[in-house]
C-alpha positions as CSV (number, residue, x, y, z in Angstrom):
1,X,84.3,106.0,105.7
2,X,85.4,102.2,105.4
3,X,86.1,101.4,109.1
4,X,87.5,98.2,108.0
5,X,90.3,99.6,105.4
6,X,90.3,103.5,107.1
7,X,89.7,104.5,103.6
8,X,87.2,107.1,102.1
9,X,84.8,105.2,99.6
10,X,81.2,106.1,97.8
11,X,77.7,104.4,99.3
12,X,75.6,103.9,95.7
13,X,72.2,102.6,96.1
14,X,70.2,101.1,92.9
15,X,66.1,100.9,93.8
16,X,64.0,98.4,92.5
17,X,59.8,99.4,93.0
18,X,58.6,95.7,92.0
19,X,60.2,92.7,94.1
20,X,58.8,90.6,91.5
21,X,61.0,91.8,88.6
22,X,63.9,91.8,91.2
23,X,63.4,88.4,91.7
24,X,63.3,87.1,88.0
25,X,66.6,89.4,87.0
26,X,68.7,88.8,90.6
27,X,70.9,86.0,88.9
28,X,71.6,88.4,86.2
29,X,72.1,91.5,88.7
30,X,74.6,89.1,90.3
31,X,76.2,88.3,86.8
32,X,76.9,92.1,86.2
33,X,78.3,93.1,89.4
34,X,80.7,90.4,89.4
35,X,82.0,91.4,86.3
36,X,82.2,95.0,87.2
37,X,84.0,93.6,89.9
38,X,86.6,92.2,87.6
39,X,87.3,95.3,86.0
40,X,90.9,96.4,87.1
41,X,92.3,99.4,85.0
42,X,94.0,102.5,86.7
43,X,92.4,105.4,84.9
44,X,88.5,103.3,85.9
45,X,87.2,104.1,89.3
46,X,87.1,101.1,91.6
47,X,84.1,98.7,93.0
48,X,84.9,97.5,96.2
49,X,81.9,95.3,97.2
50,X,78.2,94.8,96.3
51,X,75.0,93.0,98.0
52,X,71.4,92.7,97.3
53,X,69.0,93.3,100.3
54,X,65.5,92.7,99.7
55,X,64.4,93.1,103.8
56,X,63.2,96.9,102.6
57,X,59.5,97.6,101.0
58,X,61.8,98.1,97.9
59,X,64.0,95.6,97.0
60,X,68.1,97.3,95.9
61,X,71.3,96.7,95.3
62,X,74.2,98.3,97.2
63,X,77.4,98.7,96.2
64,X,80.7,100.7,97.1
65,X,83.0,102.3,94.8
66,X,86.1,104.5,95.5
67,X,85.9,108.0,96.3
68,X,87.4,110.6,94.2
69,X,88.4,113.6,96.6
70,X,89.5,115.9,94.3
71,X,85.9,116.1,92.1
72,X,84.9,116.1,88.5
73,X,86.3,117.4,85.4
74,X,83.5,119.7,84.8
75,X,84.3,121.5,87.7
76,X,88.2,122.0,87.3
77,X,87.2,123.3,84.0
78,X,84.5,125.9,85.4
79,X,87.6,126.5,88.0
80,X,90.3,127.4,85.2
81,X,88.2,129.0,83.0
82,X,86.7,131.1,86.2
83,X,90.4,132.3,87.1
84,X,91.1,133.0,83.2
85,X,93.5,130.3,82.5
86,X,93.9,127.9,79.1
87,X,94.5,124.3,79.0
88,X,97.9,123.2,78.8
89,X,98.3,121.0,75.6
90,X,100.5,118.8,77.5
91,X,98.0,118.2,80.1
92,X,95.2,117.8,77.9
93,X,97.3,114.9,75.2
94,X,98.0,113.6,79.2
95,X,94.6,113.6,79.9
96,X,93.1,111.9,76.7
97,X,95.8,109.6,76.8
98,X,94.1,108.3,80.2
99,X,90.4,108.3,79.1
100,X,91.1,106.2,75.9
101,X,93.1,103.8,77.7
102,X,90.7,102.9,80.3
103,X,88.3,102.9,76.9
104,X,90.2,100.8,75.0
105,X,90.3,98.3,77.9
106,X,86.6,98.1,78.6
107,X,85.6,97.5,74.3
108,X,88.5,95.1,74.8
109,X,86.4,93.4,77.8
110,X,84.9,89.7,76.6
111,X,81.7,90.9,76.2
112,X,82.8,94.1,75.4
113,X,81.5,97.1,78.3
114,X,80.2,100.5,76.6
115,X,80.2,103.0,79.0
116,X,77.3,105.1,77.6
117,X,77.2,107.5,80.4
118,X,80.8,109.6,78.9
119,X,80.4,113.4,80.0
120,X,82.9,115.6,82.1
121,X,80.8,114.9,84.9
122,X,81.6,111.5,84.9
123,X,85.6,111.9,84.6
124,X,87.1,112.6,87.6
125,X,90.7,113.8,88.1
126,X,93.0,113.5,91.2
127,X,95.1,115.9,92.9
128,X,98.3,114.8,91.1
129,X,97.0,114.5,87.6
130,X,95.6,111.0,87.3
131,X,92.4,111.1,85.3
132,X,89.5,108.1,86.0
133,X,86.1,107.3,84.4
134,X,83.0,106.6,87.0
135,X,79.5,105.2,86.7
136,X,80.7,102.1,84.2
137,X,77.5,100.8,85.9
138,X,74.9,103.2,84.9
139,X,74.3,102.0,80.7
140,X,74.5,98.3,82.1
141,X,71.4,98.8,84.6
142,X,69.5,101.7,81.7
143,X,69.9,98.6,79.1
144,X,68.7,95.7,81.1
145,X,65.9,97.4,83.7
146,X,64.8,100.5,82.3
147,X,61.6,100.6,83.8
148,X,62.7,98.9,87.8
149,X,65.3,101.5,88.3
150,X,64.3,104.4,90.9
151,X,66.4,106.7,93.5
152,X,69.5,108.8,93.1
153,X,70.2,107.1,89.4
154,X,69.0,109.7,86.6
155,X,68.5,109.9,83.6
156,X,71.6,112.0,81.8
157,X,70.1,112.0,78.1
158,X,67.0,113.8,80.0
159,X,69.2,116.7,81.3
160,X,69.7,119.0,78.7
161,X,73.1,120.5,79.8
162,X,74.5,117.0,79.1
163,X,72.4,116.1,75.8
164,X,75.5,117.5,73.5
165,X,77.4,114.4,74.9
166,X,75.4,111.7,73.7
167,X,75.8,110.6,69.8
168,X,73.1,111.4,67.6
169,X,71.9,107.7,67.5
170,X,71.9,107.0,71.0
171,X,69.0,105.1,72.1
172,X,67.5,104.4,68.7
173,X,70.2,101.9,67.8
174,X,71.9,98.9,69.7
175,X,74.6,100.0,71.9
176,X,78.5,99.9,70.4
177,X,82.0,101.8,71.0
178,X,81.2,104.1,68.8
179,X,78.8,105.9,71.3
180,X,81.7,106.4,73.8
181,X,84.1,107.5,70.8
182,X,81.4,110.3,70.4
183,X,81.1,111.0,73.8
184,X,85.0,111.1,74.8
185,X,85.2,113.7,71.1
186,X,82.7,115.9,73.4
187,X,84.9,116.0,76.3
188,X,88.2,116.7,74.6
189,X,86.9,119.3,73.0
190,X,85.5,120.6,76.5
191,X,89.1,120.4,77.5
192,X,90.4,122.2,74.9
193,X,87.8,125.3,75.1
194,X,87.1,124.6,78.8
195,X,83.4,125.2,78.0
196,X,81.4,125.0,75.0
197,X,78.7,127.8,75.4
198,X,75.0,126.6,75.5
199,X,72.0,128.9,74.1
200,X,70.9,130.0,77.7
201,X,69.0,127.4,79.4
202,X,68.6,125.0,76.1
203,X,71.2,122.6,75.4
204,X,74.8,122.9,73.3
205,X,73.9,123.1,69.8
206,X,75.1,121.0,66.8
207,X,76.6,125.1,65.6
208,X,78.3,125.4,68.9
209,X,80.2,122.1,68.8
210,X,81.4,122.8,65.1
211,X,82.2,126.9,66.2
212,X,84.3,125.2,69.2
213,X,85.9,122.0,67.2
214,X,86.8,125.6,64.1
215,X,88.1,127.4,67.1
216,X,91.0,125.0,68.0
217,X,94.5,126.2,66.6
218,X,96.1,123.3,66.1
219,X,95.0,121.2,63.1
220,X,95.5,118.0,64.6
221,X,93.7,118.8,67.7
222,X,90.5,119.7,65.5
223,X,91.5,117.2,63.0
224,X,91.5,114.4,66.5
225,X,88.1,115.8,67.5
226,X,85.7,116.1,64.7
227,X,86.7,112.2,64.2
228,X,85.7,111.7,66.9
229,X,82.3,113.4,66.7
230,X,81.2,112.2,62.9
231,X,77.8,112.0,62.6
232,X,77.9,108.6,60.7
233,X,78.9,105.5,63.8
234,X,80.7,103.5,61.7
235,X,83.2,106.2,60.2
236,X,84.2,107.2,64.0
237,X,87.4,105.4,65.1
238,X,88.4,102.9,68.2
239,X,90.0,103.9,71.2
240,X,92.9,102.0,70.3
241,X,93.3,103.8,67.0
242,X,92.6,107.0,68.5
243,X,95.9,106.8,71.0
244,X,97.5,106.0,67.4
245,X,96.3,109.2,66.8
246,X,99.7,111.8,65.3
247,X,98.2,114.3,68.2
248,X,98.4,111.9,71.0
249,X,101.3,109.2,69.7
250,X,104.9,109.5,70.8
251,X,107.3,107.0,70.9
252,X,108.0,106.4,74.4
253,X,110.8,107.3,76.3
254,X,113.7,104.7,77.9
255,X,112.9,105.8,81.0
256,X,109.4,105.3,81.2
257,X,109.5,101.8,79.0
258,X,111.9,101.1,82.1
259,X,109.7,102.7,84.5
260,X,107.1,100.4,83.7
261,X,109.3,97.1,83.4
262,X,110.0,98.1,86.8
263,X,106.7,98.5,88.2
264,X,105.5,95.3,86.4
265,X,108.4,92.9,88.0
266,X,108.5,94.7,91.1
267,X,107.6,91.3,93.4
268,X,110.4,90.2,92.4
269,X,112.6,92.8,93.9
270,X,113.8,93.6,97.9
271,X,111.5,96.3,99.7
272,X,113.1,99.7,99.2
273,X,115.6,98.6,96.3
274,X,115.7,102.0,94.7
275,X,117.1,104.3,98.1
276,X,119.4,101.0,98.3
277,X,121.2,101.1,94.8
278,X,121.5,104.5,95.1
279,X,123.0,104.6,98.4
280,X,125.7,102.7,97.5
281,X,126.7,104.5,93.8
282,X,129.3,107.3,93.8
283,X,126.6,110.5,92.8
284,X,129.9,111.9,90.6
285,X,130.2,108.6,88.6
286,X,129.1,108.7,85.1
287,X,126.1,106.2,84.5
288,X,126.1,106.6,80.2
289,X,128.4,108.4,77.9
290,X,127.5,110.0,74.5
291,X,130.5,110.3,71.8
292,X,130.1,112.4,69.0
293,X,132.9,112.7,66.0
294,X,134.7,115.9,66.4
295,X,133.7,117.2,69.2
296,X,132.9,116.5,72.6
297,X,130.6,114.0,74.0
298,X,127.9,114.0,76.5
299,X,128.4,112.8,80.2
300,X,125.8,111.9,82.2
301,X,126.2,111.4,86.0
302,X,124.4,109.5,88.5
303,X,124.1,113.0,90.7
304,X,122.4,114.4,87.6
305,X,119.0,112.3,88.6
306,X,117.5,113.1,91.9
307,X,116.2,110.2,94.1
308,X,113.2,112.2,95.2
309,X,112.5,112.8,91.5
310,X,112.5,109.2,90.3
311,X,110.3,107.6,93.7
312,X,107.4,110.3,92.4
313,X,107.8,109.3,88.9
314,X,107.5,105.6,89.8
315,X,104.6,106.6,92.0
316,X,103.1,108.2,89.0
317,X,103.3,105.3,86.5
318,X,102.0,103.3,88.8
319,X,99.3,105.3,89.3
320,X,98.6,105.2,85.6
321,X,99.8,108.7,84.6
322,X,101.6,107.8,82.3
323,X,100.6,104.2,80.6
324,X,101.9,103.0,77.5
325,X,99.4,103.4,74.5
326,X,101.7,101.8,72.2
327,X,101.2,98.6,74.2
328,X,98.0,98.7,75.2
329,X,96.8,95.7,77.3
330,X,93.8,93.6,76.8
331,X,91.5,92.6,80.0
332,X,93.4,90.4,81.9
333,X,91.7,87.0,83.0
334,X,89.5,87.5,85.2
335,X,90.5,86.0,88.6
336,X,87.5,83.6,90.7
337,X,85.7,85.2,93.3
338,X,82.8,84.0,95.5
339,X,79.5,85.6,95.0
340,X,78.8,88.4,97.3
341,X,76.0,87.7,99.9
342,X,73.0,90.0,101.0
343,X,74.1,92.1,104.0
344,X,71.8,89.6,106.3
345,X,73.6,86.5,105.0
346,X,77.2,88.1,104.9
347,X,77.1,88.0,109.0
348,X,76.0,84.4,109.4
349,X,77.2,82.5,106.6
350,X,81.2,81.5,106.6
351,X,82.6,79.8,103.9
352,X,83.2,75.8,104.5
353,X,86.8,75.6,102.8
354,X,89.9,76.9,104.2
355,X,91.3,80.5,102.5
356,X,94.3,79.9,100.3
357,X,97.4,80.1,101.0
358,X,99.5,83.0,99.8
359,X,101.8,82.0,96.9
360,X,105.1,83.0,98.1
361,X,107.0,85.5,95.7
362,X,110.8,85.7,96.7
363,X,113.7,85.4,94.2
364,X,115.6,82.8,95.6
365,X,119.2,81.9,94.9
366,X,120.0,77.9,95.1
367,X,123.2,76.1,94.4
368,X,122.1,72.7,93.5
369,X,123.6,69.7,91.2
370,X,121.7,68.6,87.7
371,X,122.0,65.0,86.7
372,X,120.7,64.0,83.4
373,X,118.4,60.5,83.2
374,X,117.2,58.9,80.4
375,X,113.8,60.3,79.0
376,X,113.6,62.8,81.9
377,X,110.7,64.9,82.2
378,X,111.6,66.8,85.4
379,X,114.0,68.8,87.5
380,X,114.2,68.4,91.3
381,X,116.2,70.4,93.7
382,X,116.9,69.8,97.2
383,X,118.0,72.1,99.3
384,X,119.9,71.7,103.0
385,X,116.3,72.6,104.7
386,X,115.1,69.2,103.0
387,X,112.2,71.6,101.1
388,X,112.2,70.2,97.7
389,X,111.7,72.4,94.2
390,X,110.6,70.1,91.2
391,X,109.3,71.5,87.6
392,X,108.3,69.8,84.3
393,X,110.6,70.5,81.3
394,X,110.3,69.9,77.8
395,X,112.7,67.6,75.0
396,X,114.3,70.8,73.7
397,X,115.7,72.1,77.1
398,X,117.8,69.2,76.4
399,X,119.1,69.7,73.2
């Protein structure tokens, strides 16, 4: 528990047996976690804060990511297949929908981040449906110190219920997206099936994952995952192509296009707008009107969309539900942050320069006069407060 936030969050621990090859890779250490740190998606499980501490026999780096309370999807499988249910499609286009997009965001990163650690253990899902990927971390640390790492981080290509996960060229080659795209194919055909049976203790055969993939009724679902699972890298497709995909795409809806526009411009609006505009609309009056030629239209009333309804279906959106494939976001620039300190130094050491000041956010409404001089470049307003407004225009907002 966070005593500082009152929020739940993971304690991960990264060993290093040889202080020596600490020391020559800690600028580097520092280098990754700060870009781990920039990595804001929805459907990609937080870091919260790292430090390196080197007071131990064993030098390692600490770090705290966000807890997912509701477990892995490995487990809700082995729970619905245990009480004899199926996998809703719905659920499962949902739920693929999520993976690629937080995929599509990290191959989008500048340099691009390849998971390489993609099994159902590693997916977690929350109690209301939203779907997140975890240990982002783990291929970064394999890649660069493969022989310093030691503790609680293991080796999943070693365990052999989780081999069937990893692409045939994992390992012998350098590492790329297709890797993950083989990986995610694994787990989306683990959601379809729920499980794909192993030879007792050995691991999932090459025969089992082609008897599951023939075993899927719909043809675009098998069609989606033996793409995805090609045994040649460079014929697998991208994440972003893959929400392209005639399975997963869908042209989305009015309301959730303006779901989203909400969420994004939300700053701008008062506290509690929603329960305010809809406190003050007649429920019988008729918010959009269908006609149809030669026979009656469609009415659709404000009562006809519950209040309670629409709050959870912002909530969910901006969750990230329900994101918008067809519009998917690159990494967005990454804002600055100070370097994070060792524990010992982060109670002593406080930072010389004041902390910025909040930018303020309001929408503000100003009656003001415009005068026009020659070869202006600028527009002031002053307000009765004396608190003066002033930015720089271009020629054509003149013309």
């Amino acid at each position: 528990m966070d005593t500082e936030e009152g929020v739940e969050v993971v304690w991960n621990e990264v060993q290093f047996s040889d202080k020596k090859v600490f020391k020559a890779h800690e600028d580097r250490i520092r280098e990754m976690f700060e870009n781990l740190m920039q990595v804001e998606h929805p459907n990609i499980v937080k870091f919260h804060k790292y430090w390196l501490d080197t007071r131990e026999s064993r030098a390692r780096v600490i770090f705290i990511t966000e807890y997912m309370s509701s477990g892995s999807l490995k487990q809700f499988l082995k729970k619905t297949k245990k009480n004899h249910k199926t996998m809703n499609v719905k659920a499962w286009k949902r739920w693929c929908t999520q993976i690629l997009s937080a995929l599509s965001y990290l191959h989008s990163c500048d340099p691009p981040i390849i998971h390489g650690n993609l099994t159902c253990d590693t997916i977690f899902i929350q109690h209301n449906g939203l779907i997140k990927i975890g240990s982002v971390w783990h291929r970064l640390f394999v890649n660069v110190f493969p022989e310093a790492i030691h503790g609680n981080v293991h080796q999943h290509r070693d365990e052999l219920r989780n081999q069937h996960f990893f692409a045939p060229e994992y390992g012998l080659a350098e590492d790329d997206y297709s890797i993950d795209i083989y990986s995610f194919g694994i787990c989306a055909l683990e959601m379809a099936v729920l499980e794909i049976q192993a030879n007792g203790d050995t691991a999932v055969s090459k025969e089992a994952i082609v008897h599951a993939g023939l075993s899927l009724e719909d043809p675009l679902m098998r069609e989606f995952t033996q793409s995805c699972v090609r045994t040649e890298a460079k014929l697998r497709p991208t994440a972003h192509d893959l929400l392209f995909h005639r399975v997963l795409f869908e042209v989305h809806s009015l309301k959730l296009l303006a779901a989203h526009c909400f969420i994004n411009n939300q700053y701008l609006l008062p506290e509690n707008c929603v329960e305010e505009k809809t406190k003050s609309i007649d429920p019988n009056g008729i918010m959009a009107e269908t006609s149809h030629g030669g026979r009656p239209g469609i009415q659709l009333k404000y009562s006809h969309v519950s209040p309670l309804e629409l709050d959870k279906f912002l909530e969910d959106v901006k969750n990230g539900i329900y994101p918008l494939m067809s519009f998917a976001s690159q990494r967005p620039h990454p804002l600055p942050r100070t370097l994070s300190l060792s524990q010992e130094h982060m109670e002593t050491v406080k930072t010389p320069t004041p902390e910025p000041q909040e930018t303020e956010t309001r929408k503000l409404f100003i009656t003001c006069l415009l005068y026009l001089f020659y070869k202006a470049t600028g527009v002031s307003y002053e307000g009765v407060s004396y608190r003066r407004l002033s930015c720089h225009t271009c020629v054509a907002l003149w013309l």
